[in-house]
C-alpha positions in Angstrom: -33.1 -0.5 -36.8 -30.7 -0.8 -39.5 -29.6 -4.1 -41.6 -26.2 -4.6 -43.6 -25.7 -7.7 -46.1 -21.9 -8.8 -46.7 -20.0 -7.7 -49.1 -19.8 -10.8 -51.9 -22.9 -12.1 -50.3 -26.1 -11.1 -51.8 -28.7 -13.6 -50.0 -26.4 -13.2 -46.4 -28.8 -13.0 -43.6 -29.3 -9.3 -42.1 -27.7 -8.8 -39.3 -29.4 -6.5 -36.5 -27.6 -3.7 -35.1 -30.0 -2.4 -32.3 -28.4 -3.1 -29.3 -31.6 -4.4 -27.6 -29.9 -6.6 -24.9 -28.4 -3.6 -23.4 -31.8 -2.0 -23.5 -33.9 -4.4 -22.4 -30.7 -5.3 -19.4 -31.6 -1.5 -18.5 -35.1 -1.2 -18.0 -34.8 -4.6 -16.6 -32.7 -3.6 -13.8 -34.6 0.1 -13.2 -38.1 -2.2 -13.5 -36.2 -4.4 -10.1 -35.2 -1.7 -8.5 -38.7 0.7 -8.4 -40.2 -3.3 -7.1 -37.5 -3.9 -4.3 -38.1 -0.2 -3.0 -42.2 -0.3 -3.6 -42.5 -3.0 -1.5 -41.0 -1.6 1.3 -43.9 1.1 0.8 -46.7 -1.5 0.4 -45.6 -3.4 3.3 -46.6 -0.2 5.1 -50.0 0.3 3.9 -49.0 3.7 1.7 -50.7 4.7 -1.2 -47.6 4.7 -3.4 -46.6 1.1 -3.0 -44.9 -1.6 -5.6 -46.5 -0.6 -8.9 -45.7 3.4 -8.3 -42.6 3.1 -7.8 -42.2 0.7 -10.6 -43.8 3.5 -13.1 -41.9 5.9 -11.8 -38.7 4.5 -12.0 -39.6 3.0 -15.7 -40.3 7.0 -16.6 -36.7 7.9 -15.7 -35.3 5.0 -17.3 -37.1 5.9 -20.6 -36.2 9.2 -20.3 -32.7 8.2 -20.2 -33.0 6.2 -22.5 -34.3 8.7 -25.2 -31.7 11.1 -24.2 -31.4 14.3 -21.8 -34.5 16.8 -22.5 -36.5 13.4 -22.2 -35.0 12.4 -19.1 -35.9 16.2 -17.8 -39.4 15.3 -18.6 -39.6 11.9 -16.5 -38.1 13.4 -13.4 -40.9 16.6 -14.2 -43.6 13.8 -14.7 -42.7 11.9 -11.5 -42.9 15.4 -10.3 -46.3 15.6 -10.8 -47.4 13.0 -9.8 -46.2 13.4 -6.3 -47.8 16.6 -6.2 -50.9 14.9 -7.1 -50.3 12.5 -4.6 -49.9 14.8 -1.8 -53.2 17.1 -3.0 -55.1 13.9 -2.2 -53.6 13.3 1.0 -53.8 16.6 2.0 -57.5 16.6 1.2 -58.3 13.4 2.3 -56.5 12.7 5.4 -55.3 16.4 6.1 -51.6 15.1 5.8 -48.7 15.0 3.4 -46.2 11.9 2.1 -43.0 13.9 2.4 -41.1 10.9 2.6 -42.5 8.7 0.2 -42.7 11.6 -2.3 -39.1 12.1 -1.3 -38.4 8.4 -2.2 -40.2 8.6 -5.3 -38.1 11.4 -6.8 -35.1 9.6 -5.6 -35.7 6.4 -7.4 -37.1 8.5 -10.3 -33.4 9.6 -11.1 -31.8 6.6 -10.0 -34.4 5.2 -13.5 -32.8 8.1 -15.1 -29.3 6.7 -14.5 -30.4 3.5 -15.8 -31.4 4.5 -18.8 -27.7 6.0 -19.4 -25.9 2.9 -18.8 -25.1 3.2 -14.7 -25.6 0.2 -13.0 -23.9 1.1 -9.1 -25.2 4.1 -8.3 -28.8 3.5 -9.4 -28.5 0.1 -7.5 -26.9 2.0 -4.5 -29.2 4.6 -4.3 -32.1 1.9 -3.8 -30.0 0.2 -1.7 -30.1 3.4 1.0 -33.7 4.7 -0.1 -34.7 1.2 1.1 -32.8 1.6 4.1 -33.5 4.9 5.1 -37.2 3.8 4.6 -37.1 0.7 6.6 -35.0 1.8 9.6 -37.7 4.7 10.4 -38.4 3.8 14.1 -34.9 3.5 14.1 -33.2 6.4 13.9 -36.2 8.3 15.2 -35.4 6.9 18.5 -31.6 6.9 17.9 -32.1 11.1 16.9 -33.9 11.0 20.4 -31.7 9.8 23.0 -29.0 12.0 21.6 -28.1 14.7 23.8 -27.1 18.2 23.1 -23.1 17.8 23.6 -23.5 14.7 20.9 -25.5 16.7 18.1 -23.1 19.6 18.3 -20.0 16.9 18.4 -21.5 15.4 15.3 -22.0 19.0 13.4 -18.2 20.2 14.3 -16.5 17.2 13.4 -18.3 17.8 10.0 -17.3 21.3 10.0 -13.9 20.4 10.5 -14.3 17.6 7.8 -15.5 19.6 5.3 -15.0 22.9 5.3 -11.7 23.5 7.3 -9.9 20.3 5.9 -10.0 20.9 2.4 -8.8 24.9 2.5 -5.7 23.4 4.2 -2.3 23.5 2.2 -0.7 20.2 1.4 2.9 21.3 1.2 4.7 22.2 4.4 4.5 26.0 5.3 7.5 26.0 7.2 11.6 26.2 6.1 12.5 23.4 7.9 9.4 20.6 6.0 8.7 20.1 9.4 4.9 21.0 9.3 2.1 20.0 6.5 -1.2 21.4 7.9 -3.5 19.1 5.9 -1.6 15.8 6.7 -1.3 16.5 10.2 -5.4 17.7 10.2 -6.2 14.9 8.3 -4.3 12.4 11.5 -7.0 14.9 13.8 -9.6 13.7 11.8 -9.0 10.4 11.8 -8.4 9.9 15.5 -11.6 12.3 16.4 -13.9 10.2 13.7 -12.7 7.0 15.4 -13.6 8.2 19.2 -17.1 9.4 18.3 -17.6 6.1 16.1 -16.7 4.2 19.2 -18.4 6.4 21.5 -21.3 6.2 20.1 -21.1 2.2 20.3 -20.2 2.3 24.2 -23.4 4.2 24.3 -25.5 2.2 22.3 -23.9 -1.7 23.3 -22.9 -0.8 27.0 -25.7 -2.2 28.8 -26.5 -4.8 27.0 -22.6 -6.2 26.7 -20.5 -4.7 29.6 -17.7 -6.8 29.0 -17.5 -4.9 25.4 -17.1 -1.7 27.4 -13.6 -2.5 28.1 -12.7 -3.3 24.4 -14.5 -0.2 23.0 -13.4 2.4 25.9 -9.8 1.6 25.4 -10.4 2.5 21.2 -11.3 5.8 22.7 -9.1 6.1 25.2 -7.5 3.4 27.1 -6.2 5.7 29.8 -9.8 6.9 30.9 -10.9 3.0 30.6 -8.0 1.7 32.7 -8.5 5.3 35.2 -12.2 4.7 36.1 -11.7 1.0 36.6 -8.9 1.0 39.0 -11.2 3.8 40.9 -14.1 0.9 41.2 -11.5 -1.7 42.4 -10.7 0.9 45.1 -14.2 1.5 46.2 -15.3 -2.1 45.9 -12.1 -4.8 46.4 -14.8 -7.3 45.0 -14.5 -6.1 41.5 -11.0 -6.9 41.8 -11.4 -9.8 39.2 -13.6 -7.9 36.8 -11.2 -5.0 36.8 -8.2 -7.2 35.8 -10.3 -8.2 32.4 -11.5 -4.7 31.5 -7.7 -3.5 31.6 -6.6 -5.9 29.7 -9.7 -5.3 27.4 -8.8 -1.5 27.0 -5.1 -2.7 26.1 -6.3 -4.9 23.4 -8.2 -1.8 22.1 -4.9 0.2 22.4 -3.5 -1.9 20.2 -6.7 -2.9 17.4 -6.9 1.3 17.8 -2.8 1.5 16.9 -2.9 -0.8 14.0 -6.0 0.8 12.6 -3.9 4.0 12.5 -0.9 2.6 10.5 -3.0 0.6 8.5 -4.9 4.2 7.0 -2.3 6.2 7.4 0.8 4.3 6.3 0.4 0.5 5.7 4.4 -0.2 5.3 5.1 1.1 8.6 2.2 -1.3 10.0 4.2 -4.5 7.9 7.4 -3.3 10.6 5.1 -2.9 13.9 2.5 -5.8 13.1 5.2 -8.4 14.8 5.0 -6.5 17.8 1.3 -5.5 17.8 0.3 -9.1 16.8 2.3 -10.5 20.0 1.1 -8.4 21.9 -2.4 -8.6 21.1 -2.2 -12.5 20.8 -0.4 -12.5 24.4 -3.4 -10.0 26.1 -5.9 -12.0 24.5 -4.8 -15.4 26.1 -4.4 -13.6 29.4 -8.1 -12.7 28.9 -8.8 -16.3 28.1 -7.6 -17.7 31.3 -9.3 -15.1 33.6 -12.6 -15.7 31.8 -11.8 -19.4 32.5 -11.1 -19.5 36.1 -13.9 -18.8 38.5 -14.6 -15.4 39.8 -17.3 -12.3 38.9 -19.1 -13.0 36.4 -18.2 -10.8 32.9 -21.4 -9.2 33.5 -19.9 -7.5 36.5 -17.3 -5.2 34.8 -17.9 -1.6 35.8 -19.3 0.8 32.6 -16.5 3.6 32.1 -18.4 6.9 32.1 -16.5 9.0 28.7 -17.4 12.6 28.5 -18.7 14.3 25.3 -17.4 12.5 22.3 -15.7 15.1 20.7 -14.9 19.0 21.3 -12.9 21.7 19.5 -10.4 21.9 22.6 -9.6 18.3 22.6 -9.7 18.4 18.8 -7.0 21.2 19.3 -5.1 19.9 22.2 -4.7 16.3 20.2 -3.3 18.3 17.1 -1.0 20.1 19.4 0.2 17.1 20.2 0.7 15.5 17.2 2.7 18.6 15.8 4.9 18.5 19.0 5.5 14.8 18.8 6.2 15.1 14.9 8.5 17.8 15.2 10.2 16.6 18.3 10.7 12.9 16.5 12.3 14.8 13.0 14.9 16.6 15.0 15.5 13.7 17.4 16.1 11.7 14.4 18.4 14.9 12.8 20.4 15.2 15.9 20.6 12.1 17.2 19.4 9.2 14.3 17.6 6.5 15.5 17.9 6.6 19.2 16.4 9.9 19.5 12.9 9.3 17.2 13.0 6.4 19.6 12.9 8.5 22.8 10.3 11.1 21.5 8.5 7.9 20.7 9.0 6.1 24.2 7.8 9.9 25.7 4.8 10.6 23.2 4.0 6.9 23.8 3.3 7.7 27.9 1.7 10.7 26.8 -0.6 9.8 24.2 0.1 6.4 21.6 -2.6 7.6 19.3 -0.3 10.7 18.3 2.9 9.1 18.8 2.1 6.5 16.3 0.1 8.7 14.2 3.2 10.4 14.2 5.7 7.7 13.1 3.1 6.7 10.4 2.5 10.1 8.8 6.8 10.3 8.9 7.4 6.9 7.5 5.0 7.2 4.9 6.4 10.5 3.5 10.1 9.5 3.6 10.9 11.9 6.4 12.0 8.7 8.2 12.9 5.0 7.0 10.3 2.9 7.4 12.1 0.5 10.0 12.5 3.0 12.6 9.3 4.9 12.0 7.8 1.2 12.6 9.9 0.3 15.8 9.0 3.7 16.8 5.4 2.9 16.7 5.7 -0.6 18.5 7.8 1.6 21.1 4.6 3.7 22.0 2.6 1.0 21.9 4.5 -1.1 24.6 4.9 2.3 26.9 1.3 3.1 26.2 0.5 -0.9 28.2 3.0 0.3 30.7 1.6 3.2 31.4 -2.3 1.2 31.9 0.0 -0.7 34.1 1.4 1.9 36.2 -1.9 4.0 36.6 -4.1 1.1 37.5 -1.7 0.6 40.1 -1.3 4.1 41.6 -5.4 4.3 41.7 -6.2 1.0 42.7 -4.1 0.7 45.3 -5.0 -2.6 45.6 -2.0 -5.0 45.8 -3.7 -8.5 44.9 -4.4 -6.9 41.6 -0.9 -5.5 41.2 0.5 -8.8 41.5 -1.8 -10.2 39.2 -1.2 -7.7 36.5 2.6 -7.2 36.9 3.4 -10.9 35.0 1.0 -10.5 31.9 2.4 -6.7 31.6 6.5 -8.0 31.5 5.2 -10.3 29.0 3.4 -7.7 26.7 6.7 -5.7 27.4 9.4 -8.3 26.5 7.2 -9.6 23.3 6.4 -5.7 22.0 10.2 -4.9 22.2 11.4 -8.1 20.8 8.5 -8.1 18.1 9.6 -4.5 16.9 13.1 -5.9 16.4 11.8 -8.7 14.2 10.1 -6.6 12.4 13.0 -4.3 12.0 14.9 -7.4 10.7 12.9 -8.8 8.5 11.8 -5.3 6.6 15.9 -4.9 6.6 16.2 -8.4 4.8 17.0 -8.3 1.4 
C-alpha cells in the first residue's frame, strides 16, 4: 500500500491507492460461484460439496490474483487435491469421482479468471458446470434413445462445420463471380443445422404434442409433412379434419423456416419479403384458428409425420447442388433478362425447394449481386409457390375432394396476399 500527501498540503489526509474494491469484487464473485456449483454437489450427497468447491475456486482466484506462476500453482493444488480425493474413493468405495473431479478443475480455472479481472466467462463456465451437473439423468437417457443414423448425423454435420467449412475460399473461384464456396457451404450449413435442430424436437415433443408435429415437420420439410398427411387422409377419410390443420401447420413452418433464413443470412432482403411472409403467416394462422374452433377431431388426432435420418452427406450434397444451380441460374436470369428472369428461377426453385431458392435470393441480395428489392420479391415468390405446391400435392395424394374444397379458398388467399405483400414491400424499400 502506498500513500501520497498533496502538494502545498502538508497535514492532507493520505489517500489510499490499493485498489481493494476490485479485489475484494473478485474473490467475492469467485467465492459465489465455487457456492452456487458446490451445492449442486451437496445436494447429491458427494464428498466434494459447497465448502470444496468454494476452496477451490478461492485457490484459483488467489492465484490470479498474485499473478501467472501463482495461478499455475492453484490449478496444480486443486490438482492435488482431486487426486487425493479419488485415492480415497478408490480405496474406500472401489470407485472414482471423475465428474466431480472434472468440475473441480473446471471451476478451479474459472477462480483463476477471476482473479484476472474476467467476470463472463468465469460466470458462464459455472453457469454450464452447474448444468451439465444437474441435467445427469438427462442426457444419459437423451444419449440413449439415440440411434445409430442420429449419432453419425450429429458427428458429420460437425465435420462439415468445422473442419471442411473453414478450409473453404471466400472469394469466388470462378471468372464469372458466380460461385463462393464458403458462402454457399455456409447456406448448407445453416439449412442442415436447422433440420436436425428441428428433428430432434419432432422426436423428442411428438408424442406428447402432435399437433406441434405439423409446425416442426414443415421447418424440416414442409413437402414430406404435407406428403405423409394427405397419404393418412387417403387411408382414413376421418382424418380429413385433422389433416386440413397439419397442412396448414407445415405452411406456417415454411414460412417461420423462410424468414429465419433471411433474417441470418441477409436481414435487408427479409425488410422487402417480411410484408409478404407476415400476410401470409397472419392469414394461415387465422385459417388454423377457425378449424380449431369449429367442431371436428380432436388436435390430438393429427397423424405423426415419420422423417428419415436427420441429416446425411447425400442430402447435404444434393441441397448444395441445388443452391449452386438456383444461384447461378437466378444471376444469369437477372443478366439476360433483369428482373423477370431472377423471378422465374425463383417461381421454379420455389416448387423445387423454397429453402434454397430463398437461401439463394438472400446470399445474392446481401452481396450486391442483386438489388435488394428483387432479391426480396424473389424470395416472397418462392415462398408463395412453395404453399402452392403443399396445395397441389396434398391434393394429388389425398385424393379426397371434401378436403380439396376446403383447402383451395385459404390457399388463393395465401397466394393473392404473398404476391401483393412482395409488391409492398418492393414499394416501400423503393421509397425514398
Amino acid at each position: 500500500m502506498t500513500s501520497s500527501t498533496a502538494i502545498g498540503h502538508p497535514l492532507a489526509i493520505p489517500s489510499a491507492n490499493w485498489p481493494y474494491v476490485a479485489i475484494l469484487a473478485r474473490l467475492a464473485l469467485a467465492l459465489a460461484l465455487g457456492l452456487f456449483v458446490g451445492l449442486e454437489r451437496q445436494r447429491r450427497g458427494k464428498q466434494a460439496g459447497v465448502r470444496t468447491f468454494a476452496f477451490a475456486v478461492l485457490i484459483g482466484c488467489l492465484g490470479g490474483l498474485l499473478g501467472e506462476a501463482f495461478a499455475i500453482l492453484g490449478v496444480g493444488l486443486v490438482g492435488l487435491l482431486v487426486a487425493f480425493l479419488n485415492l480415497e474413493r478408490i480405496l474406500v468405495h472401489r470407485d472414482t469421482e471423475l465428474t466431480t473431479s472434472a468440475a473441480l478443475l473446471v471451476m478451479a480455472f474459472a477462480g483463476m479468471l477471476c482473479g484476472q479481472g474476467h467476470t463472463l466467462t468465469p460466470a458462464a463456465l459455472a453457469v454450464l458446470t452447474a448444468a451439465l451437473l444437474a441435467w445427469k439423468e438427462g442426457l444419459a437417457g437423451f444419449s440413449l434413445v439415440l440411434t445409430e443414423a442420429e449419432l453419425r448425423s450429429a458427428i458429420l454435420l460437425a465435420i462439415l462445420a468445422l473442419v471442411i467449412f473453414p478450409a473453404l475460399p471466400q472469394q469466388p473461384v470462378d471468372p464469372w463471380q458466380l460461385v463462393a464456396p464458403r458462402a454457399a457451404w455456409l447456406t448448407v450449413l445453416l439449412i442442415a443445422a436447422m433440420g436436425f435442430a428441428n428433428y430432434i424436437l419432432l422426436k423428442v415433443y411428438g408424442p406428447r404434442a402432435v399437433e406441434l408435429t405439423g409446425l416442426l415437420g414443415g421447418l424440416v420439410n414442409s413437402t414430406v409433412v404435407v406428403t405423409t398427411l394427405a397419404e393418412r387422409v387417403r387411408e382414413q377419410k376421418a382424418l380429413g379434419d385433422a389433416t386440413y390443420r397439419g397442412i396448414l401447420l407445415a405452411t406456417l413452418g415454411m414460412l417461420l423456416r423462410n424468414a429465419v433464413i433471411l433474417g441470418i443470412l441477409s436481414p435487408r432482403v427479409l425488410l422487402v419479403a417480411a410484408p409478404a411472409l407476415a400476410a401470409m403467416f397472419a392469414a394461415a394462422s387465422a385459417y388454423l384458428a377457425a378449424a380449431r374452433a369449429t367442431k371436428g377431431a380432436p388436435p390430438t388426432e393429427v397423424p405423426v409425420p415419420q422423417l428419415r435420418s436427420p441429416f446425411s452427406l447425400l442430402s447435404a450434397l444434393k441441397f448444395g447442388l441445388l443452391f449452386l444451380v438456383i444461384t447461378v441460374l437466378g444471376t444469369l436470369g437477372q443478366r439476360a433478362l433483369g428482373q423477370l428472369g431472377f423471378y422465374g428461377v425463383s417461381l421454379i426453385g420455389g416448387a423445387i425447394s423454397s429453402a434454397s431458392a430463398v437461401a439463394s435470393a438472400a446470399l445474392l441480395g446481401g452481396h450486391g449481386a442483386l438489388p435488394i428489392e428483387v432479391a426480396g420479391v424473389g424470395a416472397s415468390l418462392a415462398s408463395v409457390t412453395s404453399a402452392l405446391i403443399n396445395f397441389a400435392l396434398a391434393a394429388r395424394v389425398s385424393r379426397a375432394p371434401a378436403l380439396m374444397r376446403r383447402m383451395a379458398w385459404p390457399w388463393f388467399v395465401l397466394t393473392v396476399l404473398g404476391v401483393a405483400g412482395a409488391y409492398f414491400g418492393a414499394t416501400l424499400r423503393l421509397l425514398p
